[in-house]
C-alpha positions in Angstrom: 121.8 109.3 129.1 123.3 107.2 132.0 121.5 104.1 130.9 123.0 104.5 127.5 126.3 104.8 128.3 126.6 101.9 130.7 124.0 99.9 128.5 123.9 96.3 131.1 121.0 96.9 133.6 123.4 95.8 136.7 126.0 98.0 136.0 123.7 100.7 135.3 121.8 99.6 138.6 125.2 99.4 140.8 126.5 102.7 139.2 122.9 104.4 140.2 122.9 102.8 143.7 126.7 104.7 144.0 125.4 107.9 142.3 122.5 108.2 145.0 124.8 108.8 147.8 127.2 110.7 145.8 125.0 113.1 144.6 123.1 113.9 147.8 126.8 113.9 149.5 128.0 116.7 146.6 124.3 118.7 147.0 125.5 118.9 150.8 128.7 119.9 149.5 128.3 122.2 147.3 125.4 124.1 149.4 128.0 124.3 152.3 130.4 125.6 150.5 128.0 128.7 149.5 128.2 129.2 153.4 131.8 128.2 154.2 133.1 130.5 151.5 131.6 133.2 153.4 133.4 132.0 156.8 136.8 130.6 156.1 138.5 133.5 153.7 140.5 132.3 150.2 143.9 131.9 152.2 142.2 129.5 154.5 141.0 127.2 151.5 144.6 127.6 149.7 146.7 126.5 152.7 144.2 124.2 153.4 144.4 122.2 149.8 148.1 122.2 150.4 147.6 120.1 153.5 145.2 118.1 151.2 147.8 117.9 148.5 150.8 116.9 150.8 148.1 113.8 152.0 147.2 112.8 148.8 150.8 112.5 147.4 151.8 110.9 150.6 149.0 108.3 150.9 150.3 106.9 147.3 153.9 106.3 148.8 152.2 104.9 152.3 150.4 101.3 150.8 152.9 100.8 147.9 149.1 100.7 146.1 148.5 97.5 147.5 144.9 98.6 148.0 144.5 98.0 144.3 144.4 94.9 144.7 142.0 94.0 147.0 139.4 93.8 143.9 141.9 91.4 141.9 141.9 88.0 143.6 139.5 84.9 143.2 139.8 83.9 147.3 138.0 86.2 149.7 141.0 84.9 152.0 143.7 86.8 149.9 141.5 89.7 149.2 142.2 90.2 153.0 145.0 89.5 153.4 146.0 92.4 150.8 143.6 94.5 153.0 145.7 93.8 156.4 148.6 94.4 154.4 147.7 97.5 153.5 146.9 99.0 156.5 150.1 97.4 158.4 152.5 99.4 155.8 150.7 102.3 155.8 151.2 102.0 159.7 154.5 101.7 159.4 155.4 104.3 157.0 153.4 107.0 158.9 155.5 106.3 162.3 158.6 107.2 160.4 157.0 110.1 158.6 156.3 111.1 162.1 159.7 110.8 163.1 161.2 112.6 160.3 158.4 115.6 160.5 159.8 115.9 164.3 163.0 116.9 163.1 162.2 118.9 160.1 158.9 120.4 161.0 160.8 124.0 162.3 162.8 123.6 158.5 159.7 123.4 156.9 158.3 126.5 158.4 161.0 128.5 157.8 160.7 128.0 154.1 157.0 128.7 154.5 157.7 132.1 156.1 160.9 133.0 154.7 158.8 132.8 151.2 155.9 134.3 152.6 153.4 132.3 152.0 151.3 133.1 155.3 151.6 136.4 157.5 155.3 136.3 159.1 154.4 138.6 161.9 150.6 136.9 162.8 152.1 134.2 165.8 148.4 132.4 165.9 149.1 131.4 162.0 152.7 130.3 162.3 151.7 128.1 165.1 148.6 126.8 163.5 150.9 125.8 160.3 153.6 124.2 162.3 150.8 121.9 164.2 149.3 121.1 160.4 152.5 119.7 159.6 152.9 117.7 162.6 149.3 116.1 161.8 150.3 114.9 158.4 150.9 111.5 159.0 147.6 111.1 160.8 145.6 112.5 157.1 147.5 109.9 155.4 146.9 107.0 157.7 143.0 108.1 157.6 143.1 108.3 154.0 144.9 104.8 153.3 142.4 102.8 155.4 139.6 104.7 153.5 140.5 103.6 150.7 141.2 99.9 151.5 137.8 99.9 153.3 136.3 101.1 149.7 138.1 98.4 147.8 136.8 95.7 149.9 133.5 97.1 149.4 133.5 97.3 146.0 135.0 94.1 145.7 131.9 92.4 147.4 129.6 94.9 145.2 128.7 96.6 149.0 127.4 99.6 146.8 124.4 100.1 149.3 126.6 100.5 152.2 129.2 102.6 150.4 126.4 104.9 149.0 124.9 105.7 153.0 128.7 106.4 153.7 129.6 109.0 151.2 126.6 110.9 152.8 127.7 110.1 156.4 131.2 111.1 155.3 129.2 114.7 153.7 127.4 115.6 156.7 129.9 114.9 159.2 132.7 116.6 157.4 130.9 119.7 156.9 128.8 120.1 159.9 132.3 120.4 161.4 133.4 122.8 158.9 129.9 125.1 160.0 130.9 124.5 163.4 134.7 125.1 163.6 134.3 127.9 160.9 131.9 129.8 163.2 134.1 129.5 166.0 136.6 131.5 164.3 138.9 128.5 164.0 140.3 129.9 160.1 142.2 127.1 158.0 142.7 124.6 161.3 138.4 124.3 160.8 138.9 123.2 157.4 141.3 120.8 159.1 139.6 119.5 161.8 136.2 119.0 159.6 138.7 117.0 157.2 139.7 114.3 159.3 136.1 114.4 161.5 134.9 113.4 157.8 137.6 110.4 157.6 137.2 109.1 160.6 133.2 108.9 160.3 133.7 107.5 157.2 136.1 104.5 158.7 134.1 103.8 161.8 130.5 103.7 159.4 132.3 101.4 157.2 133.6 99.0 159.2 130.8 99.1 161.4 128.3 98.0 158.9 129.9 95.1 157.2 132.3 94.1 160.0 132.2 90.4 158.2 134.0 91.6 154.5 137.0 92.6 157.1 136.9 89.7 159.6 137.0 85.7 158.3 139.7 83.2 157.0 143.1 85.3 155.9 145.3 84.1 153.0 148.9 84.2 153.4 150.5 87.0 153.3 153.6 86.5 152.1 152.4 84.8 149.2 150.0 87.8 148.1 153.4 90.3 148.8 154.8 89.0 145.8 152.4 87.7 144.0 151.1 91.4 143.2 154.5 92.8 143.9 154.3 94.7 139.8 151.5 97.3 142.3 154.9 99.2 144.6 157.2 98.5 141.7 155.0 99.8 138.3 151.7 101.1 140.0 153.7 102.9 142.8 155.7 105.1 140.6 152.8 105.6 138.2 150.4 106.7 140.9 152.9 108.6 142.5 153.8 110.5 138.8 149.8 111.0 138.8 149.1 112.1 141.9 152.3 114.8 141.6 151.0 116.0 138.2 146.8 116.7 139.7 148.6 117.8 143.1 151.9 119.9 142.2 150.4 122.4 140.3 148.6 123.3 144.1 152.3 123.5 145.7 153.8 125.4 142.9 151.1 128.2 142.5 151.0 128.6 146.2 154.8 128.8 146.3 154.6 131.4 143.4 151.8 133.3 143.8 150.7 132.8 147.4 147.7 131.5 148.9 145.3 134.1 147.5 145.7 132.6 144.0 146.3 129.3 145.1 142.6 129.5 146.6 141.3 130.7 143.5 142.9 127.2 141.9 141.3 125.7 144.6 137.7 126.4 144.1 137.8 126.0 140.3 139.4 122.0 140.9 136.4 121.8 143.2 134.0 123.2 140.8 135.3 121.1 137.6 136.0 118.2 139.4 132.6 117.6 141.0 131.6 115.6 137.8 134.3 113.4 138.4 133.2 112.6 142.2 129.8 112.5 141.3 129.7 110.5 138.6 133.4 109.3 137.0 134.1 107.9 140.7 130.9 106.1 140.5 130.9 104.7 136.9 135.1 104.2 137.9 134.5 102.1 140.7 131.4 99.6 139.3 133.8 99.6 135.9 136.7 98.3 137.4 135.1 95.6 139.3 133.0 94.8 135.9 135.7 94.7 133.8 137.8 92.9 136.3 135.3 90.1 136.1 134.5 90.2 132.1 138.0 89.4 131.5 138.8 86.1 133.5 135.5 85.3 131.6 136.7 85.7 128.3 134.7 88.6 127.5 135.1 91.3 124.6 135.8 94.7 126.1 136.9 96.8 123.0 133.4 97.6 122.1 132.1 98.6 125.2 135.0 100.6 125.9 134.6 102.8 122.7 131.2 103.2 122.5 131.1 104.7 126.5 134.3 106.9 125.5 132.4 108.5 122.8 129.0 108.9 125.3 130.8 110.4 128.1 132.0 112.9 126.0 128.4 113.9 125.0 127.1 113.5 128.6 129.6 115.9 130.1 129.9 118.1 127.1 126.8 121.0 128.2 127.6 121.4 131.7 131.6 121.9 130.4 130.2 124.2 127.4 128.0 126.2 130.2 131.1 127.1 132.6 133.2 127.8 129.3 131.0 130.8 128.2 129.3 132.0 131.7 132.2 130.7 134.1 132.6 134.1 135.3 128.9 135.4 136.4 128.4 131.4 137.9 131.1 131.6 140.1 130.5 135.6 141.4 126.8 134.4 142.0 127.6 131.4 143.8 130.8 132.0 145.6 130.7 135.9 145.7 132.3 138.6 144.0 136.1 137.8 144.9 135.5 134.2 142.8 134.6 136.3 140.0 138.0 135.9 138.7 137.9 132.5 139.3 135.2 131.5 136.9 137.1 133.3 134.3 140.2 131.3 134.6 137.9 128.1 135.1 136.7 128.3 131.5 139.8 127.8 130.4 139.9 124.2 132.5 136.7 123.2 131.1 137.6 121.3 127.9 140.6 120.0 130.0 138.5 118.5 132.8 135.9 117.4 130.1 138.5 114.7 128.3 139.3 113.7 132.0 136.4 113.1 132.7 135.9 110.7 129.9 139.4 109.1 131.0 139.1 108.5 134.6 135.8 107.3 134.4 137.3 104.2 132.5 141.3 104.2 134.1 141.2 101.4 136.2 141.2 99.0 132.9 144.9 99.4 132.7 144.9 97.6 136.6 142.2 95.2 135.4 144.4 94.3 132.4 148.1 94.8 134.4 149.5 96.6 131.7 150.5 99.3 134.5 153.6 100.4 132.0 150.9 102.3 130.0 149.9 103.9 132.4 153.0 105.0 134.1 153.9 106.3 130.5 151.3 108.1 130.7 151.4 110.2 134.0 155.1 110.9 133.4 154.4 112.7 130.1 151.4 114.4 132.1 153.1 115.2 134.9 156.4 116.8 132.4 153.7 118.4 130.7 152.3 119.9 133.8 155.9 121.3 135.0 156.9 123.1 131.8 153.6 125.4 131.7 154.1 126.2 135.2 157.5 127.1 135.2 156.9 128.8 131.0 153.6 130.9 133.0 155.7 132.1 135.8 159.2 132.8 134.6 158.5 133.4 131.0 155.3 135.2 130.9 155.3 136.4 134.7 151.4 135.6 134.8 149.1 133.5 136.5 146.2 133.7 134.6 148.7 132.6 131.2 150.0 130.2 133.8 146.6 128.5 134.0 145.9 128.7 129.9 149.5 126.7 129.9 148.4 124.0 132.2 144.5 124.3 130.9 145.8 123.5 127.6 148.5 121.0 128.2 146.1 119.1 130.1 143.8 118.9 127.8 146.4 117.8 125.0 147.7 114.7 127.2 143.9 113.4 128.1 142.9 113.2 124.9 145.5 111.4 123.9 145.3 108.8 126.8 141.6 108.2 126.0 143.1 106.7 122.5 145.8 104.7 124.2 142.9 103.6 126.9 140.6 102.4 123.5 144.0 100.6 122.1 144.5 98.7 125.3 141.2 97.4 125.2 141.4 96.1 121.6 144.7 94.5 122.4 143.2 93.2 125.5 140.4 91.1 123.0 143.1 89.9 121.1 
């Protein structure tokens, strides 16, 4: 089914290559996780994808997305210097998030306990929270030069190398979960194995193909503004993107506690593994492909139709199985508290199916710079997201109707953005 979807034998070889480390990294994953949801309780996974959340929406904000465009220009030299440039703002904007978390971290808290999100009265938790915020801007600064690094690499085709690392990155990240969980560390494990994970991940990297980052650098000035359209029209549209996929983490937590927001937690893990297995894969080989068949003149339109329509077959019986038995598969593999879980995760399962489909093939909006679309695109996502949350919890005073609402809504916008992702590419031949 792979090899009909990507159809050229060195995409399909590249994406493979990718898929080999992915898939052993998300085996190690996923047979930790039968383990660590044993150790760390639902709580610890909720406040723990908060921290994950606040990183993810920060590290958009922290590169102004520069990293995008490390694949993008014809010179090696530039392709660095967008590289250095990366890392130096992201550098930069972490000192004064720093700064600012100084001053507001006891603000912060407050709001944490005054809504009761954790235990008020347990001193180790307060404590624990208040250092989580302090450590922010380190997450962020981890996760900006992860990425770069991954650009670069993909860039140069380095799938080999990136392949060993996502397995690297897998074992390191959760033999410190097993080890910090059995020390009785709670949610700061989680933490710890999170940035242990990042920081493998960098050193391995850089380590192995120390000549992609050293060599001749192009000016940097010049690439600043040449690809200034990635702070002013990919910065707000990845920042509207990562909101919509990350504020829905932030707003159950904040309205239903960490309980349910750990429920939310392991069904995005559980639905999105597709995506990191595979859509990151096919993603990342796609964008560099696609990058390249377009300053050669090369049709795209067909290709891009006929893989829509085969991604949507290839991920449709593992979306059809959690639909109907999403319930006994999560009580089996997580326990009996996730049984709820799997109940509200077939409700996500058509959702993350489209997505799926869509993210798989996103980056031809960058290829083609027609970034517009896709800001478009995540703010009526993002609206879309808002109005079931705030319709599930003040209208219908649920959280299970709250998660039909965004299930649905969801599933709505992506389907529509796969034909607008199919329209591009026709106009793009044209």
């Amino acid at each position: 089914m792979i090899k009909r979807i990507l159809g050229k034998s060195e995409l399909l070889r590249h994406v493979l290559i990718l898929l080999q480390g992915t898939v052993i990294a998300q085996i190690i994953g996923i047979a930790m996780q039968l383990v660590l949801r044993r150790i760390f309780t639902v709580s610890d996974f909720g406040i723990m994808s908060l921290y994950a959340s606040a990183v993810g929406i920060l590290a958009v904000l922290a590169t102004g997305r520069y990293e995008m465009a490390i694949v993008l220009p014809k010179e090696d030299k530039n392709a660095r210097a967008i590289f250095r440039l990366s890392i130096i703002l992201s550098l930069i904007f972490n000192v004064i998030l720093l700064i600012v978390l100084l001053f507001t971290a006891d603000q912060i808290l407050e709001l944490i306990q005054v809504h009761e999100l954790i235990d008020p009265t347990d001193v180790t938790d307060i404590n624990l929270v208040k250092y989580l915020i302090y450590f922010v801007p380190i997450g962020v600064f981890l996760l900006t030069i992860y990425n770069a690094l991954n650009y670069l690499f993909t860039r140069h085709k380095a799938y080999k190398t990136l392949s060993k690392n996502r397995i690297a990155q897998a074992v390191s990240t959760n033999a410190a979960y097993g080890v910090f969980g059995a020390a009785n560390f709670g949610f700061f494990g989680l933490f710890f194995g999170y940035i242990i994970g990042f920081v493998t991940s960098i050193v391995f990297l850089s380590a192995s193909k120390l000549k992609l980052i050293k060599g001749e650098v192009g000016d940097t000035r010049e690439n600043l503004k040449k690809y200034a359209d990635f702070p002013s029209k990919s910065l707000p549209s990845g920042l509207l993107n990562m909101l919509a996929l990350q504020l829905p983490t932030f707003m159950i937590f904040g309205f239903y506690g960490s309980f349910v927001s750990g429920l939310f937690d392991a069904i995005t893990r559980v639905l999105n593994a597709p995506i990191t297995m595979i859509g990151r894969s096919v993603s990342q080989v796609f964008y560099q492909k696609i990058s390249s068949d377009l300053n050669e003149g090369k049709p795209i339109s067909g290709y891009i139709k006929k893989s829509s329509i085969r991604l949507f077959l290839f991920m449709l019986i593992p979306m059809t199985v959690i639909f109907f038995f999403g319930e006994p598969l999560f009580a089996f593999v997580f326990g009996d508290d996730y049984g709820r879980a799997g109940v509200l995760a077939s409700y996500f399962a058509p959702f993350f199916l489209v997505r799926f489909v869509y993210f798989s093939q996103s980056t031809l909006f960058t290829a083609v710079r027609k970034i517009g679309v896709e800001f478009r695109q995540n703010l009526i996502f993002l609206l879309s997201q808002i109005t079931a949350l705030l319709l599930g919890y003040y209208y219908f005073k649920d959280f299970e109707l709250t998660f039909m609402l965004l299930a649905g809504s969801g599933f709505v916008c992506y389907s529509f953005f796969i034909l607008a992702l199919i329209n591009t590419a026709k106009k793009a031949d044209q």
